[in-house]
Structures are given as C-alpha cells and as structure tokens.
N, C-alpha and C positions, 0 to 999 in steps of 0.2 A: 504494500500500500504506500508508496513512494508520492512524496510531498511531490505536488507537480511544480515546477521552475516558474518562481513568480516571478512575473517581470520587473525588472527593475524599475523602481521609479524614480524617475530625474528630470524634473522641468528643467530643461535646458531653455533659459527666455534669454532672447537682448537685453542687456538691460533697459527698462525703460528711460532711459534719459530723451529727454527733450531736444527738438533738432536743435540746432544755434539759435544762440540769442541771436537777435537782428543788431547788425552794428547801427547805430542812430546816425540821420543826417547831418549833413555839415551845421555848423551851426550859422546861426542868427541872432544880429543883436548889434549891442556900442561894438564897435571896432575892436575896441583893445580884448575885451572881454571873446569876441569873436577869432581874434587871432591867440588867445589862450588855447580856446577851445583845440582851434588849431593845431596847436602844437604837442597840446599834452595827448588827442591823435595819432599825432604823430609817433607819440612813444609806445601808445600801444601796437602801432600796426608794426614797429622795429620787432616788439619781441618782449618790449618791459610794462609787463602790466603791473610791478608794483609803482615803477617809476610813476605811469599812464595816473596809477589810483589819488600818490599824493597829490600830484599836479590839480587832478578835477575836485581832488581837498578843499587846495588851496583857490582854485575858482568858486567853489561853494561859498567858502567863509568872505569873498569878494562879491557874487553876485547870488546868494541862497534862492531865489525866486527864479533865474534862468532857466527856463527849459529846457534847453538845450546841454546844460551842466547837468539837470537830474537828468535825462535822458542818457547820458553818457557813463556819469556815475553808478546808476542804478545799475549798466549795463554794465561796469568793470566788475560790479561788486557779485554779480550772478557771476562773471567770470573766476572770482578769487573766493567761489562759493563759500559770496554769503549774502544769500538768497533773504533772510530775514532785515539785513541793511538795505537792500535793495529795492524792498517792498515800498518804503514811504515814498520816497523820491519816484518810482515808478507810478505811484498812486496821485504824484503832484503834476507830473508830466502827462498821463495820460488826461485826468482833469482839465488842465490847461490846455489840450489837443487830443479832444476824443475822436477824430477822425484819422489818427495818425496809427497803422495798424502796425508799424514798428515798433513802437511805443508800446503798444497794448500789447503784441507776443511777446515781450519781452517781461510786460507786469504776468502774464497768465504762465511763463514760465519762472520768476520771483514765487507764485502762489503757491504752482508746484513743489516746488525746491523749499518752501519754507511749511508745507502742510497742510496749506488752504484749499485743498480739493476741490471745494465747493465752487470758491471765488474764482478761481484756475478755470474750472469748466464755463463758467457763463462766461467770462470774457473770450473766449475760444469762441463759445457756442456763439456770441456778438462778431466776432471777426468774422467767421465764413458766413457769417447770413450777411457781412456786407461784401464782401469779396469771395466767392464759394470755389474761386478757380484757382486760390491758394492753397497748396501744398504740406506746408508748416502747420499752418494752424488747424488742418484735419487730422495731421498725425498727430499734432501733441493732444489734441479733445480727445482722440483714441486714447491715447498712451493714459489720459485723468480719468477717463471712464474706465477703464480696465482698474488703475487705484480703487476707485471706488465703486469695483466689485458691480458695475454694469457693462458685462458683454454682449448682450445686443445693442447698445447703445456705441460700443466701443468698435462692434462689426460694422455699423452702419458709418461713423466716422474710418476708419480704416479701409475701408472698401471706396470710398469718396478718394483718400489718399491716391488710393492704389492706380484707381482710372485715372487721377490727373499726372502719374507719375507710374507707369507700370515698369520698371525695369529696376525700380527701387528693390532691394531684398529685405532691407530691414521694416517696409510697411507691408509685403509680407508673412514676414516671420511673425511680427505683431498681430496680424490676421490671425493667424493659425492657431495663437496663444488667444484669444478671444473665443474662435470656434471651438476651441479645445474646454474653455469656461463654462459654455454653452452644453460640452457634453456631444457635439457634432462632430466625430472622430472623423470623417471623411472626407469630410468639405475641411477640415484642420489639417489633418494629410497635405492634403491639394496644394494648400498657402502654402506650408512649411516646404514644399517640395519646389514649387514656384523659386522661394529664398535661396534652396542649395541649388539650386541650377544657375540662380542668377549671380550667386558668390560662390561654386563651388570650393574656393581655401578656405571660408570660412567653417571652422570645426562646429559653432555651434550651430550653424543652420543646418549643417550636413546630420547632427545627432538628433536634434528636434524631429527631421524629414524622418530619419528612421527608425526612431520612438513612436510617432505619429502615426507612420504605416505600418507598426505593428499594431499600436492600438485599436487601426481600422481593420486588425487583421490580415495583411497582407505582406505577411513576414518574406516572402520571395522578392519583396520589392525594397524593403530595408534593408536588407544585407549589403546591397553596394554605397550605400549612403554610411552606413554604420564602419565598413569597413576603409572605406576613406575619411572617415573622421580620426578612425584609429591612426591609420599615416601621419594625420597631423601632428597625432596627441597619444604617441604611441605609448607611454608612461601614464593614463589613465586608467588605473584600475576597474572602475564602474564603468568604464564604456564598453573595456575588453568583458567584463563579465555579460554586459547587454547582449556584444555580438555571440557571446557563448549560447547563451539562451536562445538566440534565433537559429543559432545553427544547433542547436537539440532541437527544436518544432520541426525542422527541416529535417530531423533527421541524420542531423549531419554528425554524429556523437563524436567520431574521432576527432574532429576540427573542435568539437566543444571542449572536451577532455585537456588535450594540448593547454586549450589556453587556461581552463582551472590548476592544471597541473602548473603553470608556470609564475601561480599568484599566489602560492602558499606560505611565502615570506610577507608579500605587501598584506594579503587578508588573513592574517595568522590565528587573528583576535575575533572573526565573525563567524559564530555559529551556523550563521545559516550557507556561508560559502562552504562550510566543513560536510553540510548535509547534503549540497547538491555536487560536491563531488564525490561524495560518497556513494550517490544516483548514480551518476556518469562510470564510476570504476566498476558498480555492482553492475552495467549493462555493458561493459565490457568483461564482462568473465573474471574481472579481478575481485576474488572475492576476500582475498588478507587487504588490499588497499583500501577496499570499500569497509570493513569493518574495522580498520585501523581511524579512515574519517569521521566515521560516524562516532565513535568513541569519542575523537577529539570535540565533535560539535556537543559531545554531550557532557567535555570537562566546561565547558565553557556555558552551559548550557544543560544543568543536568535533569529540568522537566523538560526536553524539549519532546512532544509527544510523539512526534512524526519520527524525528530520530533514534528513539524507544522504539518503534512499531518497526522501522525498518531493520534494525542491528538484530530484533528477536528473528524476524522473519529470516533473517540473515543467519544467524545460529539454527536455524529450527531446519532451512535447506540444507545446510551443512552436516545433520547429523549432531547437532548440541544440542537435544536436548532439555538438557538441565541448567543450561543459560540460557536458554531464549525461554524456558519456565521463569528466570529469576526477573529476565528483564518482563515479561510477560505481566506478572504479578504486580510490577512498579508501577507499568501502565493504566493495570485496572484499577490499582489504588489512587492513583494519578486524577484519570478518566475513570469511575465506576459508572458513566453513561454508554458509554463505548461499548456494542455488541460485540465488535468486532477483536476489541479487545480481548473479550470474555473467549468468544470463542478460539481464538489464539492459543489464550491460556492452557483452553482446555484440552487441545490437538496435542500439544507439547506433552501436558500431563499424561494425556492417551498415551504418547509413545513411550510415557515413561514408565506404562503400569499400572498408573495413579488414577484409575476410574472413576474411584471414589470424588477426587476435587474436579476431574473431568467431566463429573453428571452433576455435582453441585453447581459450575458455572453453567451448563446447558440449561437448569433448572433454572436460574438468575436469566438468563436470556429470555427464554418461554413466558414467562413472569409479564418481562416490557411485548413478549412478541408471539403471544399463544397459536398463530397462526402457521409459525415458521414449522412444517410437517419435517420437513427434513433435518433438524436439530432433532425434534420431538424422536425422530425415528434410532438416531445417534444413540440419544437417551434410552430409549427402550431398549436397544440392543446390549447396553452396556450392563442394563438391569438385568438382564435374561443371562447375561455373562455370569453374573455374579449371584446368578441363582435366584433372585427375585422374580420367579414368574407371574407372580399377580401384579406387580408395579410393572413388567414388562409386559401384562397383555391391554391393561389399561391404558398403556401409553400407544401401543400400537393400531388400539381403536380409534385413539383419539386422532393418530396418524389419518384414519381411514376415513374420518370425518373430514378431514380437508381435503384428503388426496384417497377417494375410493378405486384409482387405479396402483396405488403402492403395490408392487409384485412384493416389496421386502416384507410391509407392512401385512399381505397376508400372509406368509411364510412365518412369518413369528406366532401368529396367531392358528398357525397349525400347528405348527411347533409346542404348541403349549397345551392344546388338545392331543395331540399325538401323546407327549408325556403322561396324560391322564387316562392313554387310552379311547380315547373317545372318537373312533375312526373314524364314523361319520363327518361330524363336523370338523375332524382335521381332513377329511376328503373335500369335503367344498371349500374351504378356505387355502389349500394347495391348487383345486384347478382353478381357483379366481384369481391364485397369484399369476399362474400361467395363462388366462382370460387375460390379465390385465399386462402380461410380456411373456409368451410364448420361448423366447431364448434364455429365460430364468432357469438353468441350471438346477440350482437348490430345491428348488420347489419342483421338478420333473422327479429327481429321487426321491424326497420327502414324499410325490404321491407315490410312486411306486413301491416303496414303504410299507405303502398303506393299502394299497393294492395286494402286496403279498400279505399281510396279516389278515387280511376278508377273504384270502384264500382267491383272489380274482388273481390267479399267477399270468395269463395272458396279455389281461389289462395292462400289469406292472409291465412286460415284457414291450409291449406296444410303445406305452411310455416314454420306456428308456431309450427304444429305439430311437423316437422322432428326438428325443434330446441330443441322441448322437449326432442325427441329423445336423441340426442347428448347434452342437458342440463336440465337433470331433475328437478333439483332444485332448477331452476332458476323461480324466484315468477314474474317477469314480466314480460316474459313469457305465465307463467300458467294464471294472470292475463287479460292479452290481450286475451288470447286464450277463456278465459269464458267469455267476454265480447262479443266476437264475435260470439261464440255458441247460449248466450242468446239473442242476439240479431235481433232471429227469421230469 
C-alpha cells in the first residue's frame, strides 16, 4: 500500500513587483528652481540616486510646494525603497495634477510598496479608465488584485495587459498565477506556458509551465519545461525531486531512482524523501535498499503511517514474519481505524501460527465491516482449525448470507455435518458447493465421501471422475479414485 508521490508543491510566482516607476517630467517653474531640478536629474540618470535624493532634499526645503520637486522626490524615494516617504509628496503632486498619469502610477505604486492595497487599486483602476491603452497601469491593478486575494479581478486586468502587450512573459506568468487562484488549472497551464516560451532562460517561468501542466494533468508535457529549468538551476533540490515525480507517473522509475539516489546528502533530514525512495528501490527489486529507507524515514519520523504499512508489507514479502507482526501491531495501535491495518496484522500472525490474535483482528474488522464474507470466511476457517465447529458453522452461514454462491462456504458446512455424521445434509451442502464452482476440488471428494458411506459406490466413482476431469493432477483425487476402483 505505497504512499502514492505527492506532488510537490512550489508556487514558483514572479515576484510581484511593480513595473517602473515613471521617471517624472522635466520640470516647471522660477528658473533657478527649474534648473535644480535639472540637475539633481541629472544625477540620477549618471547612476547616483543617493546623490539625485539629497539634491531634491535640498530643493524641497527651497521650494516645499513645487510639483515638480514632489514629483521627482516621491519618485527617488520609491527608488531607495521607501515607499512610505514617498507617499505624501506623491499625494501633493498628484492633487496638484490629477490628470498627470505619471504622477499617479507612481502614487498607486508608493500605495503598493507601503501596504495600501486598497488606495493602490483605485488609483490604477482611475488610470486605465482614463487611458485603457496603457500597459503599466493594467499590470500593476493585476499585480494589487492578486495582493488582495481577487483573481478574477486580477484575470481580467492581466488579460487587458497581455492584449496591449502580448510578447511580455512576465504579464503572462502573472496570468497563470491568477488562473491558478481561480482553481482553473488549464487555462493557468496555457499563460504559464505562453511565459517559458516567450523567456525560455528564464528558470522560473520554465518550472511554473511544468508544475502547471502537471496540475492540468498533462505530465508528458512538463517534463521538457521541468527538465530545462533543471539546466538552469541544476543544484535545486525540489525541482530535481518534481522532475522525479513526473518521470515515476511516466513511468519512467529508472530516470526517477537516479535522481532520488543522488539527493541523499542534500535531503538527508526529510522523511518523506526517505519514503518515496524507499517506493522507487522497492519497484526496482531492491529490496535491502528499500527497507534500509524506509527505516530511515521512520528515525526521523517514527508514526509515519504509510512508512509502517510499507516496511511491514516489506518484511511480510520477504518471509519476516515476526517483524512485519511487530511493525504491524505499531500500526494498528497507531491507526486502530485502519482495516487494512488489522488485516495485515492478522496475515503475519497467520503465518506465524498465531490464529488465535489472527481471528481476534478478523473479528475487530467484521465488527466496522459485517459484510466483508471473505474475512468472515478467513474467520470460520481458522475456527474449524482449531476445533470450534459451532463458531465455525455459524460463521460460515453467515458467509452464505452474503455470498450464497461460497463453494468454501459450503464445504465447511458439510464438513461439519459430515463430522456428525449426518450425510444427508452434508450431501446437499457439498453438491451446492460444486452448484456454486464445479472445479472445487474439496468438495468433489468430501461428496464422494459421502457417497461411499450411503453405500452409492458409483455415485462416488462418477464424482471423482468428473473432478479429474476438471483437476488432473490433483493426487487425492487420483488417490480416492483407485481406492474405490480396487475396491471390487
């Protein structure tokens, strides 16, 4: 019962950052003040934005009410993030020039950057309803809808992006991270996939695409996006583990193996890497490697359930067992909801001799699951072993009540008439076992049985015959059958 390889999960997102501030217009004003402006410009576009900052300082404290000075301040100060200085001066500028949409992306990016989500989004959502053929101001409305946790609103700006600017990859990647919000795996696919074709160097667009396409399902179509993200980022332990996982869905176990084998130093510490290659070495036949893993995920890890259930399964194929009882027992004290558990338990015990705790858990099972005939049947046979004919014919009726075609389930119940003698009714309950499967062996002898004790020696002879028929080589059988020949 092997935990199936969950997929790994890793939002791979752009980060959402805001496209550029808008650099502000030249400026306007007294002369002297205008050629400040000017200059300290000038220092920004060299390269020295702290120079740039004290410069429009020191124009502040000369002209505080310039437009033109907030405008430019405001913008260094988004640049020297710090988006909460930025805000006032943004807020004076745009005031002063509500129709100046430089000005205003530049406040809705301040709003951003300082936590105003709210405030961020209306001045966006004001821009493209006056200008809708701007580019900027759709993507960052996406980017503040998406903050605040609306992806239809975020699809619908992003998608506006996309048409005024289709060869962008990061509007998008952004797409795909909104569809994906939505729960809309295949139309998220689509965008994300749009992104790595239009950047394929870039690693996170390339892992997004084929996260994405597995989430849509379409693991044959991830593997080349997953596997050139690794190129990039060949030292990422969770991506090599992703591409593991899709190449097991594929099928692909030796390619998967390989790469879990070569992470056992990076992932030394995660239980659950220890469990899935414990998977991968037990489906390669390696059965000391696989139970050497699973061990490990279980020092580290010692309820891990799935882990428990495979290591016993794994002893119990092997011939242990009296370890896969021990781990068996841990499980169901662990899990006592677990049938599956129970009956584990009880198989192990079987082989161990141990009937008795083997029909006590079958009996715990029947309990949650009275319908389950084929436990039931387990049960009664193990009763009938051990000499309890009356708890073994009662269980075997109750067999018959679910399943009136049990060939076993009649066989036991002649079996138990036969013991008392009582040949009739172990005569009808052996031909209903063979009514109900003709190729039942056991119950061809048992009537012939019983056929010879009524003195019908023909009957029995008939019998036995057609059982040879249907079981050649079976020696007791042939046995009865020559005993009955020779015996004149």
């Amino acid at each position: 019962m092997a935990k199936g390889f969950a997929s790994v999960v890793l939002r791979w997102f752009v980060a959402l950052a805001l496209a550029a501030a808008v650099v502000p217009a030249w400026a306007q004003g007294p002369e002297e003040i205008q050629k400040g402006v000017v200059d300290a410009a000038a220092l920004y576009k060299a390269g020295k934005l702290e120079d740039a900052v004290q410069a429009f300082e020191k124009l502040r404290e000369r002209a505080p009410d310039n437009v033109d000075v907030q405008a430019w301040l405001g913008f260094l100060y988004l640049r020297s993030n710090r988006a909460k200085d930025a805000v006032p001066l943004l807020e004076q500028a745009n005031k002063a020039r509500p129709n100046d949409l430089e000005v205003a992306n530049n406040l809705g990016a301040a709003y951003t950057e300082s936590g105003n989500l709210e405030a961020a989004e209306k001045v966006y959502a004001k821009i493209v309803a006056a200008s809708p053929s701007l580019f900027d101001p759709w993507y960052n409305l996406g980017n503040v809808r998406l903050k605040r946790k609306d992806p239809k609103g975020a699809v619908e700006a992003f998608s506006r992006a996309a048409a005024i600017r289709p060869n962008d990859p990061y509007v998008h990647n952004n797409l795909g991270v909104a569809y994906e919000a939505l729960g809309d795996n295949l139309k998220s696919a689509e965008a994300f996939v749009k992104a790595a074709n239009l950047s394929p160097t870039t690693a996170v667009f390339l892992k997004n695409a084929g996260f994405a396409l597995i989430r849509a399902q379409q693991t044959p179509a991830a593997v080349p996006f997953l596997e050139q993200a690794l190129k990039l980022e060949p030292k990422n332990s969770d991506l090599r583990i992703a591409l593991a996982d899709a190449y097991t869905r594929l099928n692909r176990r030796k390619e998967a193996l390989a790469i879990y084998e070569s992470l056992q130093e990076q992932l030394a510490d995660r239980p659950a890497f220890w469990f899935n290659l414990g998977v991968l070495r037990a489906q390669s036949n390696n059965r000391d490697g696989a139970t050497a893993a699973y061990e490990r995920a279980l020092e580290l890890n010692p309820n891990d359930l799935d882990a428990l259930n495979n290591l016993g399964l794994l002893h119990y194929r092997r011939g242990q067992y009296d370890q896969a009882r021990t781990i068996f027992q841990k499980l169901v004290g662990l899990n006592p909801s677990s049938t599956q558990a129970k009956l584990n338990l009880a198989a192990a015990c079987l082989k161990l001799g141990d009937r008795k705790e083997a029909a006590a858990q079958w009996r715990e099972v029947l309990k949650a699951n009275p319908k389950q005939w084929l436990i039931r049947l387990n049960l009664a046979n193990v009763l009938w072993q051990d000499g309890d004919a009356d708890g073994a014919k009662a269980q075997y009726e109750l067999v018959l009540k679910e399943n009136p075609k049990s060939a076993d389930a009649w066989n036991g119940i002649g079996l138990y008439h036969l013991g008392r003698s009582q040949l009739e009714p172990a005569r009808q309950a052996f031909a209903s076992a063979l009514a109900a499967n003709p190729k039942f062996s056991p119950a061809a002898i048992n009537l012939a049985i019983v056929y010879e004790r009524l003195n019908r020696k023909a009957d029995a002879i008939r019998t036995l015959q057609q059982a040879l028929k249907n079981d050649p080589s079976n020696p007791e059988i042939q046995k009865n059958l020559k005993r009955l020949r020779e015996s004149g």
